[in-house]
C-alpha positions in Angstrom: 45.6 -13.8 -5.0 43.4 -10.5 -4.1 45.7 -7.7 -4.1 45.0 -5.0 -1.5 45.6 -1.8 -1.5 45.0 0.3 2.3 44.5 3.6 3.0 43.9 5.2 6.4 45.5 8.0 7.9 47.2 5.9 11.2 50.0 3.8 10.8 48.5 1.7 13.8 45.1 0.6 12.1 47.1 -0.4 8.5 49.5 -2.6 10.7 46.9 -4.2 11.9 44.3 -4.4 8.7 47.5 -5.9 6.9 48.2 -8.4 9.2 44.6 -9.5 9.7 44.3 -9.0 5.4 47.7 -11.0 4.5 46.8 -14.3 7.0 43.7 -14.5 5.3 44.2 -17.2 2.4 44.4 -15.9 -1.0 44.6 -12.3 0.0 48.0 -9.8 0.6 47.8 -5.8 1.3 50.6 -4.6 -1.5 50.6 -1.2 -0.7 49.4 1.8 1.9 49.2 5.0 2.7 48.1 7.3 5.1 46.8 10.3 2.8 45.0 11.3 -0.2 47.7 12.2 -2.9 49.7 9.3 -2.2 47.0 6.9 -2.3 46.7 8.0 -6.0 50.0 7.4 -6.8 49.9 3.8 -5.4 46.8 3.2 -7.3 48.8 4.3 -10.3 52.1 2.2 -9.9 50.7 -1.2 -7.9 48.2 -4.1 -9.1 45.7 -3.9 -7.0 41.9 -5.6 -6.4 40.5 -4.0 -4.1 41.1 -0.6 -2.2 40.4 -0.5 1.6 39.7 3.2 2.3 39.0 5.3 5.2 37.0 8.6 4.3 38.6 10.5 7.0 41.9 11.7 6.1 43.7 14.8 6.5 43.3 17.8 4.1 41.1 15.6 2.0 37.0 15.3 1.5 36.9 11.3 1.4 34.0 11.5 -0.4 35.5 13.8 -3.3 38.6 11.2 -3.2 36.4 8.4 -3.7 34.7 9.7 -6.4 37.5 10.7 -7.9 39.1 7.5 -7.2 36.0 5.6 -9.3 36.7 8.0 -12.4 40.0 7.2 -13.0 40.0 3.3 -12.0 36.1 2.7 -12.5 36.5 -0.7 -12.5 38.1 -1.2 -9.5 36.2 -2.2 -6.3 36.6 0.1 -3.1 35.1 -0.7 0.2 35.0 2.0 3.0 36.2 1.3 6.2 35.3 3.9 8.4 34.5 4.9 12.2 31.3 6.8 10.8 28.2 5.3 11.8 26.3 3.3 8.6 23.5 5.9 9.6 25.6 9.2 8.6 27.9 7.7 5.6 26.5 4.4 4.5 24.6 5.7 1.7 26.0 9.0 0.7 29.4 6.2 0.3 27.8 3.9 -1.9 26.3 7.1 -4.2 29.8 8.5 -4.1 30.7 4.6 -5.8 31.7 2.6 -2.9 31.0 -1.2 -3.5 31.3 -1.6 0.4 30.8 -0.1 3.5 32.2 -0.9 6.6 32.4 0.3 10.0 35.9 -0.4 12.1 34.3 -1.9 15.1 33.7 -5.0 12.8 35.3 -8.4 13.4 38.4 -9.5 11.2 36.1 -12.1 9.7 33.3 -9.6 8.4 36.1 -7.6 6.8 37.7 -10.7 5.0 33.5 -11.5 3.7 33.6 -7.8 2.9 37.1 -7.6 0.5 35.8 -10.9 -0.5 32.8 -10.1 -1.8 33.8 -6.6 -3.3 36.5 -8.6 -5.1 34.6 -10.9 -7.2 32.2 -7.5 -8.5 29.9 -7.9 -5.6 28.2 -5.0 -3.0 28.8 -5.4 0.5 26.2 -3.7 3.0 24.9 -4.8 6.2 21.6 -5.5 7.6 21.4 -2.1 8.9 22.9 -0.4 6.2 20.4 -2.3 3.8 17.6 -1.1 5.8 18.4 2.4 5.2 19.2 2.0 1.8 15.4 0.4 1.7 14.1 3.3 3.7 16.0 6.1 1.4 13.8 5.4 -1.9 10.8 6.3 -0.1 9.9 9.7 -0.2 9.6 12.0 2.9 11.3 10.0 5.6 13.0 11.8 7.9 16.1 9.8 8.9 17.2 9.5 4.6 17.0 13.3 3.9 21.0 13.8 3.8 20.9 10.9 1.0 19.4 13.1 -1.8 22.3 15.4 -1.6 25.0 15.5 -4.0 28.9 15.1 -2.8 29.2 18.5 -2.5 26.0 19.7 -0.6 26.5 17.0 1.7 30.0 18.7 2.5 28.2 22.0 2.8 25.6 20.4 5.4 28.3 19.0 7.6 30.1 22.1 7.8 26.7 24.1 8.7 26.5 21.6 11.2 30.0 22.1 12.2 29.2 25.5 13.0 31.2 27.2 10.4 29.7 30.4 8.6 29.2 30.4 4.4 32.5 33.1 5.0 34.4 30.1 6.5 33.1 27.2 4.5 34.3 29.2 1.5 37.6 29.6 2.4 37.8 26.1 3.1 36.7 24.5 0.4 38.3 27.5 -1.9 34.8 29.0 -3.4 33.1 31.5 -3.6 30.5 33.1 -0.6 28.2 32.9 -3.7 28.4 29.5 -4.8 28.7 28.4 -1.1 25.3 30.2 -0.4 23.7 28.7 -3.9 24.9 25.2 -2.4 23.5 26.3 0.9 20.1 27.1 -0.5 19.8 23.9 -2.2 20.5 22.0 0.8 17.7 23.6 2.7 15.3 23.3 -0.4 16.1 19.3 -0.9 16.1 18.9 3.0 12.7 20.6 3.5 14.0 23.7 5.8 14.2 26.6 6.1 17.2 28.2 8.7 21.3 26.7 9.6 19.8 25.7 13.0 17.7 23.3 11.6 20.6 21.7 9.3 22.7 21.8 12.5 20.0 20.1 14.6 19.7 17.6 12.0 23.3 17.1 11.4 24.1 16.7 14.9 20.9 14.4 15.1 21.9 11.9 12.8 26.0 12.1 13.7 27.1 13.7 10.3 29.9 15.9 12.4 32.1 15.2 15.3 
């Protein structure tokens, strides 16, 4: 029996994730929840297989929680299920230590493959998102620039593209304008530009913000 932990923040798409997850054969969602801190505690008292998470939750950088997440259970197989195109997310995710990524317009079955595969140590990735994966390790191309940046710089860009001044980003993410303008600057340098309207165009571009 695969043992499934979920984690999104509405109560609506869990419903329904469990019940497509628990008629599946050989599968049953244990435990959810609908934010970051308590999705650590269930990780903590629950057996669980495989964990089900979306990246957008509130007060929480899904990315930070994931990696997180795969330094204090390393062992323990998370696909993403998210409303992010693969394009934006696919492979900052699987750098962060997803073993799957998933976008929610997929069918039930594709999801059961996915938790199925993740489960027995496997990666899950589309066509597509294997084609960007195969386009990232080539240097120069446009469309894979995000994917050199670490967790944190890629939180940095999407706020730049958010609109949000280094003033604002730091009192959101609880830095410093100095180390918010260091992370800036190395953005632009791995990215190849040179101004925030750039990074916004980009950003924008390639659906990294709302």
């Amino acid at each position: 029996m695969i043992q499934i932990v979920v984690v999104d923040d509405h109560a609506v798409v869990r419903e329904g994730l469990k019940r497509i997850i628990d008629a599946a054969p050989g599968m049953k969602v244990v435990a959810e929840a609908g934010e970051g801190a308590p999705a650590l505690e269930r990780l903590g008292s629950v057996p669980c297989d495989v964990l089900v998470l979306d990246l957008d939750l509130p007060g929480c950088d899904g990315l930070a929680l994931l990696r997180g997440i795969k330094r204090d259970h390393p062992r323990l197989p998370v696909l993403i299920l998210s409303f992010h195109e693969e394009e934006a997310y696919g492979v900052p995710a699987l750098r962060a230590g997803a073993d799957g990524y998933l976008m929610k317009d997929a069918g039930a079955a594709q999801l059961i493959g996915a938790i199925t595969r993740v489960a027995s140590g496997g990666k899950f990735v589309t066509a597509n998102l294997a084609e960007q994966l195969a386009r990232s390790v080539g240097a120069g191309v446009e469309e894979s620039r995000h994917a050199v940046l670490s967790e944190r710089e890629f939180a940095i860009l999407r706020s730049i593209g958010s609109g949000l001044t280094v003033s604002q980003i730091a009192e959101t993410m609880s830095l410093s304008v100095k180390t918010v303008s260091t992370y800036r600057r190395r953005v632009l340098d791995k990215m190849g530009m040179q101004t925030n309207a750039q990074l916004t165009h980009y950003a924008i571009k390639h659906r990294l913000v709302g």
